[in-house]
N, C-alpha and C positions, 0 to 999 in steps of 0.2 A: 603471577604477580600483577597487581592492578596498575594501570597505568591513569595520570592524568593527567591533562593541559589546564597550570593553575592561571586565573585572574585575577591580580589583587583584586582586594575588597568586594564588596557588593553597591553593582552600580543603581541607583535610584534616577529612574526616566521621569520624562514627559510622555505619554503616549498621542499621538496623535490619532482621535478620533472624527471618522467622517460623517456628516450625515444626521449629527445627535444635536438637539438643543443647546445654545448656547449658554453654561453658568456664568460668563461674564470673566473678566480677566483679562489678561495680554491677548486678546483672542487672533488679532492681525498678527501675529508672532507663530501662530498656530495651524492655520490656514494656508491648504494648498489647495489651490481649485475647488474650493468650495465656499462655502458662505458664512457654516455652521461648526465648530468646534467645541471639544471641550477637551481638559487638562486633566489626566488621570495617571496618580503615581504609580511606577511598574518596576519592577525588580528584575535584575538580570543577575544569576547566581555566578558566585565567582570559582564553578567547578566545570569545566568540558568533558563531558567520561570520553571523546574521542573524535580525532578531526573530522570524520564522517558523519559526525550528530552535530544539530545543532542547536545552541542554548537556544532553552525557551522562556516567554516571558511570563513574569509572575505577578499576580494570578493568572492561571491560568483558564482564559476564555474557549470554551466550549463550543465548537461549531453550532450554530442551529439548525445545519442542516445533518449533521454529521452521524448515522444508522438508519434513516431514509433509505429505503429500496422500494422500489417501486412493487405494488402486491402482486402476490405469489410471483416475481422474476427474480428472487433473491438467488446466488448460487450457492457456492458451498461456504463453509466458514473461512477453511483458506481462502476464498479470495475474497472476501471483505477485508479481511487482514492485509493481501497480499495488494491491494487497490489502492490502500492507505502507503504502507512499506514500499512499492516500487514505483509510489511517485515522487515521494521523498528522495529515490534514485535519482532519477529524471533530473528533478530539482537540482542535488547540488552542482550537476553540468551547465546551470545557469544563474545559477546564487550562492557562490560561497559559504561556506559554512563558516569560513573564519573573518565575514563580515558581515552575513545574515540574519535574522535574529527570527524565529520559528512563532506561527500561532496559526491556532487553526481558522479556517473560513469563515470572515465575519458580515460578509457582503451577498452570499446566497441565502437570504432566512430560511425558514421553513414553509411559509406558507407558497415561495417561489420554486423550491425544491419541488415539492408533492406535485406545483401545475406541469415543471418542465417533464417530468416524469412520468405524465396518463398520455394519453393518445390524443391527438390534437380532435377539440371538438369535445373533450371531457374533463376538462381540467377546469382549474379557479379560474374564472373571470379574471381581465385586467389587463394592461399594458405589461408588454415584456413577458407573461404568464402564460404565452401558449404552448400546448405542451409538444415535447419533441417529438414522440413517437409517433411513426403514422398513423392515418384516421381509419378506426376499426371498420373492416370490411363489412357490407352489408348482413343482417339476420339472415343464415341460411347457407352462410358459405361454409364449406367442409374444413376444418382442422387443417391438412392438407392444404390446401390451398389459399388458406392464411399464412399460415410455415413457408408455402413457397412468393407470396406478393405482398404481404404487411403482418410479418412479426412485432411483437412490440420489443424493441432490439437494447434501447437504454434501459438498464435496472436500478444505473448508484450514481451520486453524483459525489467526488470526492472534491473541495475547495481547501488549498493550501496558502497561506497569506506569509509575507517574508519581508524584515523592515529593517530598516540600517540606523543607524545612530550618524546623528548631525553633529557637527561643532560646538552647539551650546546644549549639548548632552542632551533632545528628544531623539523620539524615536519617530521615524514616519513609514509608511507601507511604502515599497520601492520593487514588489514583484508578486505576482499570483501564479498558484498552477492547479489547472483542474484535472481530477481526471476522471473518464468515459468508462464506464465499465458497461461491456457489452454481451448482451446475450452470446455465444455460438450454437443453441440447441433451441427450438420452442418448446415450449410444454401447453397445451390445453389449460380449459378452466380446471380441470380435474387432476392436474400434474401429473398429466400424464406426456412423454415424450414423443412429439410428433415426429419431430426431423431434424437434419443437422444445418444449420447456417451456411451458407457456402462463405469461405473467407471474403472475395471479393465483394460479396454485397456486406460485409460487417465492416469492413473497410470504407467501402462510398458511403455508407448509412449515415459511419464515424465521425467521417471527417466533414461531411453536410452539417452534423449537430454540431462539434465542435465549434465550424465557423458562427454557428446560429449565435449559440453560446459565448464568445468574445464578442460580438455584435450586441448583444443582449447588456453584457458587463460595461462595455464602450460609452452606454448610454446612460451608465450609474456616476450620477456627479462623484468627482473626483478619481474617476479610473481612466479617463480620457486617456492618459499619458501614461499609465502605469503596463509596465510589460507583462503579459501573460504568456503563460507557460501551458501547452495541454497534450495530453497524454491519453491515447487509445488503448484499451483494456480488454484483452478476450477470456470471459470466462470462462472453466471449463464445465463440464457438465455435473449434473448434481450428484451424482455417484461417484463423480473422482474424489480421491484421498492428495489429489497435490490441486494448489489453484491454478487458475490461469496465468497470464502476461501478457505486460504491455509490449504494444508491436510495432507501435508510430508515434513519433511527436511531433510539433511544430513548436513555432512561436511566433508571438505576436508583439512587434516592437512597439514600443512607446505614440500611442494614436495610430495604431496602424492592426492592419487584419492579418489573421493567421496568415503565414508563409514558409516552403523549403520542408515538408515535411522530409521526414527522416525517419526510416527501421528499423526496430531496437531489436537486434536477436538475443531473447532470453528465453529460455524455459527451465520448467520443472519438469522433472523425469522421477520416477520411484523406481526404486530398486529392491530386491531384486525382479528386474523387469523380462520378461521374457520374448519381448524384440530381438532379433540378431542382429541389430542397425551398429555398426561398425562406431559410432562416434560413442559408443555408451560402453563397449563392449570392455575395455579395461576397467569402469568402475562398476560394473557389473558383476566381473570378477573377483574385484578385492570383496564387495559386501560376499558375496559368496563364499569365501575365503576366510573371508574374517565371522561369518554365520559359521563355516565348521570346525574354525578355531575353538567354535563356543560348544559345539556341539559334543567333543571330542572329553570336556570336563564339567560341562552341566548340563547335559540330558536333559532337563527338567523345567529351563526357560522356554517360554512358548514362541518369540519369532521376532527377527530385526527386518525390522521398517526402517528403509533410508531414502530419502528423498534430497537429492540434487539440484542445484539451481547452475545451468549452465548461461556462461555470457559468451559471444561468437563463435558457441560451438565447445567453449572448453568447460572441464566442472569447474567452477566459480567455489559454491560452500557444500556441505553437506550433515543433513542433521538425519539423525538415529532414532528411534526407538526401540526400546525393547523391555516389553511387558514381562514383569518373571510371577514365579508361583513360587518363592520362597517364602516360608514362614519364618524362619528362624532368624535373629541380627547376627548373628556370625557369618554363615551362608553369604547373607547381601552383602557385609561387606568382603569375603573374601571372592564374594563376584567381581565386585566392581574395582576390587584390588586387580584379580586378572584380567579385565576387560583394558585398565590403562595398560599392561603390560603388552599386550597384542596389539592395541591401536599402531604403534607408529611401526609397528612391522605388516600390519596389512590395509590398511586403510592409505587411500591417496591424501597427498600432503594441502592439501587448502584447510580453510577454516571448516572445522566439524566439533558437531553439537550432539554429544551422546544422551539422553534421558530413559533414565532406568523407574518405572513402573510398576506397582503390584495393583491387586485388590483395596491394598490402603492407600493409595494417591501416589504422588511425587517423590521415588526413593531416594535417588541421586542426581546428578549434572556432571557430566565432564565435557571439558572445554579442550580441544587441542588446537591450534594453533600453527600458521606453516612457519615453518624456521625456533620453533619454542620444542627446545626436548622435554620439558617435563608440561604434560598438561593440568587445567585447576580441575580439581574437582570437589564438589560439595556435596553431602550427604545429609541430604533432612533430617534434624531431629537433634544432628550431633553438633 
């Protein structure tokens, strides 16, 4: 059953813009530490799909920095998703979701993105534009020996912007959180895989840019005083099928510089994984369990892919796949009719995301749920 958190009506803003030419207007009404304002009407929808989202504003503005990777250092598709998705984590431990108001990065453009991101000495010209990554080692140095003394270690820059509603009904920016997403492996010009990152130099790299990076913001009229939020990111390697995770944050109070970092224990684990690492080993066994539940009456499905996201060590959520080779519509559904019937007998009770698969796209969705005995499920097409 859908659940949601209603607000009357539909609220109509002010937005406070920093930085933009002025149209004229109440403009000292408008203005915080800055010079320059203008008045643009913004919609806040009156639906919450859930306390852990947070409404965004409408229209909705488009990072300019926002699919920016730095070239050939992109990782995998999980964690460009997962860069985005678990800073938003991050985030609501320091901005409310039930008094935040969500948009994406509108103070990192593009053209400052692409400088922070080449190697210092190759980037745009400019103030504030130097880039983060170390300065590429001399012609002649071995692969090797790049991978071990100047990787180029930043690939993504994520910019998340968070604004509260005033008394006389604007809105103003009142929080930023960046986040780092960092190489763990080098690859050559040729992507090809040199070596692995050692944790602590992606760690000191991290946390040197980060600071660079709220130094850089500090000096953007009108961010003097706005708290930033930042988040370290280790990607996995291009071959993996789960992303990486963020592994430190900080924050930066109101006119002040990163302080107090903090370790975020989060990972993704796949299953069925053939580790015998004791923390995995019970959801290891239900996918297992629950693969020869499947095994036992469709022979004919090809393999369940689950992938876990554990937080201090415990499974947090867990989503499924499972590609089938049914042709027929009766078959699929009286799969996916027995796949809900086994879930809450073998599968661990957190949030889990089943998607059923063919040659034709997207068959199904099952959604379960801890504490919900009937789980949703939806079947394309029908």
């Amino acid at each position: 059953m859908k659940r949601f958190l209603l607000i009357p009506g539909l609220v109509l803003l002010l937005l406070v813009g920093g930085c933009i030419p002025s149209l004229g207007g109440e403009e000292e009404e408008l203005i915080q530490d800055t010079e320059e304002s203008v008045e643009e009407t913004v919609i806040i929808p009156n639906v919450q799909l859930k306390d852990k989202y947070y409404q965004t504003l409408i229209p909705f503005k488009k990072s300019a920095s926002r699919g920016l990777v730095a070239e050939d250092r992109a990782g995998t598709k999980y964690d460009i998703k997962e860069v985005e998705e678990g800073l938003l984590r991050i985030s609501t431990q320091h901005f409310d979701t039930k008094d935040y108001y969500f948009q994406e990065g509108q103070y990192i453009d593009e053209e400052t993105a692409k400088s922070w991101l080449r190697r210092k000495g190759e980037e745009e010209k400019g103030q504030g534009k130097v880039g983060l990554n170390p300065k590429r080692p001399p012609a002649g140095t071995s692969d090797a020996e790049i991978a071990k003394k100047a990787p180029d270690y930043l690939s993504h820059i994520v910019e998340q912007n968070y604004l509260v509603m005033t008394k006389d009904k604007k809105v103003k920016l009142e929080g930023i959180s960046i986040g780092l997403a960092l190489k763990s492996y080098y690859y050559n010009v040729n992507g090809r895989e040199i070596a692995a990152i050692p944790d602590k130099q992606i760690e000191e790299q991290g946390m040197l840019m980060a600071e660079e990076v709220v130094k850089r913001l500090r000096a953007q009229e009108g961010l003097e005083n706005i708290p930033i939020v930042v988040g370290l990111f280790k990607q996995n390697r291009r071959s993996a099928i789960v992303p990486g995770n963020y592994f430190a944050t900080a924050v930066a109070d109101k006119g002040k510089g990163l302080t107090g970092w903090k370790r975020i224990n989060e990972k993704y684990v796949v299953f069925p994984t053939p580790t015998n690492d004791e923390k995995y080993r019970d959801t290891n066994n239900a996918i297992k369990k629950f693969k020869q539940a499947i095994d036992d009456y469709f022979p004919s499905f090809v393999n369940v892919i689950g992938r876990g996201l554990h937080k201090e060590g415990k499974l947090d959520s867990l989503t499924i796949e499972i590609p089938i080779q049914f042709y027929g519509t009766s078959e699929t559904i009286g799969f996916i009719q027995y796949l809900v019937s086994i879930m809450p007998k073998n599968l661990p009770n957190v949030y889990t995301e089943v998607s059923i698969t063919s040659i034709n796209g997207p068959e199904a969705l099952i959604i379960k749920k801890p504490g919900e005995d009937e789980p949703f499920v939806h079947i394309y097409g029908y």
